[in-house]
C-alpha positions in Angstrom: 168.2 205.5 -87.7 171.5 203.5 -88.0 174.3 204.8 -86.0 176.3 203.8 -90.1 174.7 204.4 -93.0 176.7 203.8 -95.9 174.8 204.8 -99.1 176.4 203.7 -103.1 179.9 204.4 -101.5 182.7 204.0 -104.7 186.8 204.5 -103.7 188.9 204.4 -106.9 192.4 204.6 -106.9 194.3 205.7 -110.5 197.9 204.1 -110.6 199.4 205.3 -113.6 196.8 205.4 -116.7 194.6 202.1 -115.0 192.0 202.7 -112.6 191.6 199.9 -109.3 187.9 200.2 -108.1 188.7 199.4 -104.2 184.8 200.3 -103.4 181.9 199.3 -105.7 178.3 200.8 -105.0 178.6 199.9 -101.3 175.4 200.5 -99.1 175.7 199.1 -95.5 173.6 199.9 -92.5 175.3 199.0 -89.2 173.2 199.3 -85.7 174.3 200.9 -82.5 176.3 198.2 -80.1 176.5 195.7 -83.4 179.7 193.5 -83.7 180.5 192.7 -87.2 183.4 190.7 -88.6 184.5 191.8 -92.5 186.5 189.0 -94.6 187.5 188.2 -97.6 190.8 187.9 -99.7 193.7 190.4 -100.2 192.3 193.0 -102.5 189.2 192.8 -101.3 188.3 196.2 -100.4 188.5 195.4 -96.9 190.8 198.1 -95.4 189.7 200.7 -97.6 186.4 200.6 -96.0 187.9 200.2 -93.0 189.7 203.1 -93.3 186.4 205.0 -95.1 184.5 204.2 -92.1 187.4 206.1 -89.8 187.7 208.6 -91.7 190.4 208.1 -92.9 190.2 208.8 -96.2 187.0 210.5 -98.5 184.7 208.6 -101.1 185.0 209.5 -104.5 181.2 209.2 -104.7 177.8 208.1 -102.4 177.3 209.5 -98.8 178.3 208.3 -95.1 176.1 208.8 -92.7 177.3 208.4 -89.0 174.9 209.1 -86.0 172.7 210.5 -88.7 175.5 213.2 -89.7 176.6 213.2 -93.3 180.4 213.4 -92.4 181.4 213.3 -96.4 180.3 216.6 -96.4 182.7 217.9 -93.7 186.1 219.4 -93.7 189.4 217.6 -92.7 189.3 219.6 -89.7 185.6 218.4 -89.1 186.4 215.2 -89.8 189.3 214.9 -87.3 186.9 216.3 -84.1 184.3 213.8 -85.4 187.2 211.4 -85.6 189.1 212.1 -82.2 185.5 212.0 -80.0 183.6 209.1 -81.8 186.1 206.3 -83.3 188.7 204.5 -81.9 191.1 202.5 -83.7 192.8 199.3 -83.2 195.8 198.1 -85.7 197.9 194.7 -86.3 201.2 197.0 -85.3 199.9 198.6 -82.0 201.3 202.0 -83.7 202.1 202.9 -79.9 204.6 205.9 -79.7 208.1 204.2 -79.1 209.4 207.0 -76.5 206.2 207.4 -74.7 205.6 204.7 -71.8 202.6 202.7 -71.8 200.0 205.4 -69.6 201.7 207.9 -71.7 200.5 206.2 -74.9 197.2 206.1 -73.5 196.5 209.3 -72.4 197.8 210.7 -75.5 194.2 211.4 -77.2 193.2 213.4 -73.9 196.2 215.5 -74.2 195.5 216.0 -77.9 191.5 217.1 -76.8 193.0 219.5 -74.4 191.5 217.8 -71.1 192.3 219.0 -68.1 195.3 217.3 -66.3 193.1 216.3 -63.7 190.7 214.2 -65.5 193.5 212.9 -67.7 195.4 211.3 -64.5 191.9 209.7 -63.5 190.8 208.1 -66.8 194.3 207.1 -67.4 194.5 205.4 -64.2 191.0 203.9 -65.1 192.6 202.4 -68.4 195.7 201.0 -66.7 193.4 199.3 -64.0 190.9 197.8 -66.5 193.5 196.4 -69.1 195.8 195.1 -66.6 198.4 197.3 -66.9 199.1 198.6 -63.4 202.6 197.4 -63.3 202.8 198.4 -67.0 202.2 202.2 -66.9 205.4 203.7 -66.9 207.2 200.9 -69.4 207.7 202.0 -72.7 206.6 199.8 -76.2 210.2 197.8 -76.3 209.7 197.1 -72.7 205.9 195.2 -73.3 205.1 191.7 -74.2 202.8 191.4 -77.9 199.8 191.4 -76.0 200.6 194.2 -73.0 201.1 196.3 -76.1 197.7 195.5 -77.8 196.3 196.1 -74.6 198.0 199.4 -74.3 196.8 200.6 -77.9 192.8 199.3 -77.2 192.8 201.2 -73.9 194.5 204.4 -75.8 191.8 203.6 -78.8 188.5 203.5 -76.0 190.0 206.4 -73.8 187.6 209.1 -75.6 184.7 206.8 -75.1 184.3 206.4 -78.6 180.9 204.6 -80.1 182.4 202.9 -82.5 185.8 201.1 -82.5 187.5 199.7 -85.5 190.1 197.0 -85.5 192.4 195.9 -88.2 193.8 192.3 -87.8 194.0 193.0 -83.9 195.5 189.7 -82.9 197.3 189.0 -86.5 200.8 189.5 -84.8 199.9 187.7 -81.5 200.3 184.2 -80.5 196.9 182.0 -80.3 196.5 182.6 -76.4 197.4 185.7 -76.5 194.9 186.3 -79.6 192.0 185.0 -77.6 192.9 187.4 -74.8 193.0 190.6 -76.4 189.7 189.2 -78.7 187.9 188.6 -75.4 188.9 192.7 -74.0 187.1 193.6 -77.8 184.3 191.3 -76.9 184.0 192.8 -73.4 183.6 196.6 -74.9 181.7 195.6 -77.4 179.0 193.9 -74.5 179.4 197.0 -72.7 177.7 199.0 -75.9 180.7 200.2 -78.2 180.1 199.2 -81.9 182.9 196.7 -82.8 183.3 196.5 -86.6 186.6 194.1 -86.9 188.6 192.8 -90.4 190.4 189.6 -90.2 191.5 186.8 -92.2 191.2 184.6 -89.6 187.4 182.4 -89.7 187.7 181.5 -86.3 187.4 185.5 -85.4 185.3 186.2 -87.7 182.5 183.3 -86.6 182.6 184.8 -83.1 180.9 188.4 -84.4 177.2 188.9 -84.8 177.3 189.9 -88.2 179.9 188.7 -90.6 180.4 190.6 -94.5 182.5 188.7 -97.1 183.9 191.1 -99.6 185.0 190.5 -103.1 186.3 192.7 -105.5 185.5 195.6 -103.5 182.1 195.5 -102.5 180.0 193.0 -100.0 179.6 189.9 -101.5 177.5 188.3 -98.2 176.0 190.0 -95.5 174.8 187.4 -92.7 173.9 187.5 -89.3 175.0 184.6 -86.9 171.2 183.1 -87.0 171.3 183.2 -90.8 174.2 180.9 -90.8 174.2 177.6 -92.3 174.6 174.8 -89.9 
């Protein structure tokens, strides 16, 4: 079974009297450990699945299916455990806490789960050792270059050990070098077994996933793997 099984998935959005179809009829099956790259232009539906497959927000008709669970049928509350212990998320804007320092940002989904201090200072001290942030850990947001604080919110997104992890323009506000760093820490968790599902304008991101989906118009428009690719 698919660890995501997406099955005639529709979002619609009403503004005013007009209705914007964001999903259309989407079915998508996504393996365990797969890294898959989703393009296509503004408007595209993009981050509204994105956002579907967090959990973030509900379809208004088809079922989700993750690790064979049909999480459309859950409550919010059911749908935040499911959120908090199995999907991490990774965002253009870092969304890192402004007054918290950087080990403080991090450990902030443990303290939310109600782990034990203990464990909390060990797994935090983990994160800070395996994203470079040693010297980092008690320097708040303003006090981090673009790519410490990327680095900050991808250890505070993996921290829970989630199995799937869910990035949104991830090096959009970073400088080229500085892109390639933070796409190679993705890369690197995504080898290690987590499910990396990414959306990005950029082509030269995208090519480096197994899997790439073009959407249009809100629903997938090509679904290739890297060996279907034309030369």
């Amino acid at each position: 079974m698919a660890q995501i099984e997406l099955d005639g998935i529709n979002r619609i959005f009403r503004l005013g009297d007009s209705e914007v179809h964001a999903l259309r009829d989407v079915s998508l099956r996504i393996e365990a450990g797969d890294y898959v790259s989703v393009m296509g232009p503004s408007g595209s539906g993009k981050s509204t699945l994105l956002n579907l497959l967090g959990l973030l927000d509900r379809p208004d008709g088809g079922n989700y299916h993750l690790e064979g669970r049909d999480v459309t049928t859950l409550s919010a509350d059911e749908q935040a455990a499911v959120r908090s212990a199995r999907i991490g998320f990774v965002f253009q804007s870092f969304h890192l806490v402004p007054r918290l320092t950087a080990a403080e940002n991090i450990g902030l989904p443990l303290m939310l789960a109600g782990l034990a201090a203990t464990e909390r200072s060990a797994r935090i001290a983990q994160a800070l050792k395996d994203f470079g942030l040693e010297g980092r850990a008690h320097h708040r947001p303003e006090e981090l270059s673009g790519g410490q604080r990327q680095r900050v919110a991808i250890a505070r997104a993996t921290i829970m050990r989630p199995a799937v992890l869910l990035a949104d323009e991830p090096t959009g506000n970073l400088d080229r070098s500085t892109g390639h760093e933070v796409t190679a820490l993705l890369e690197a968790l995504n080898t290690a077994g987590t499910t990396l599902i990414v959306v990005t304008h950029d082509p030269a991101m995208g090519e480096r996933a197994h899997r790439w989906l073009r959407m249009e118009d809100g629903a997938i428009a090509q679904d290739l793997r890297r060996h279907e690719l034309p030369a």
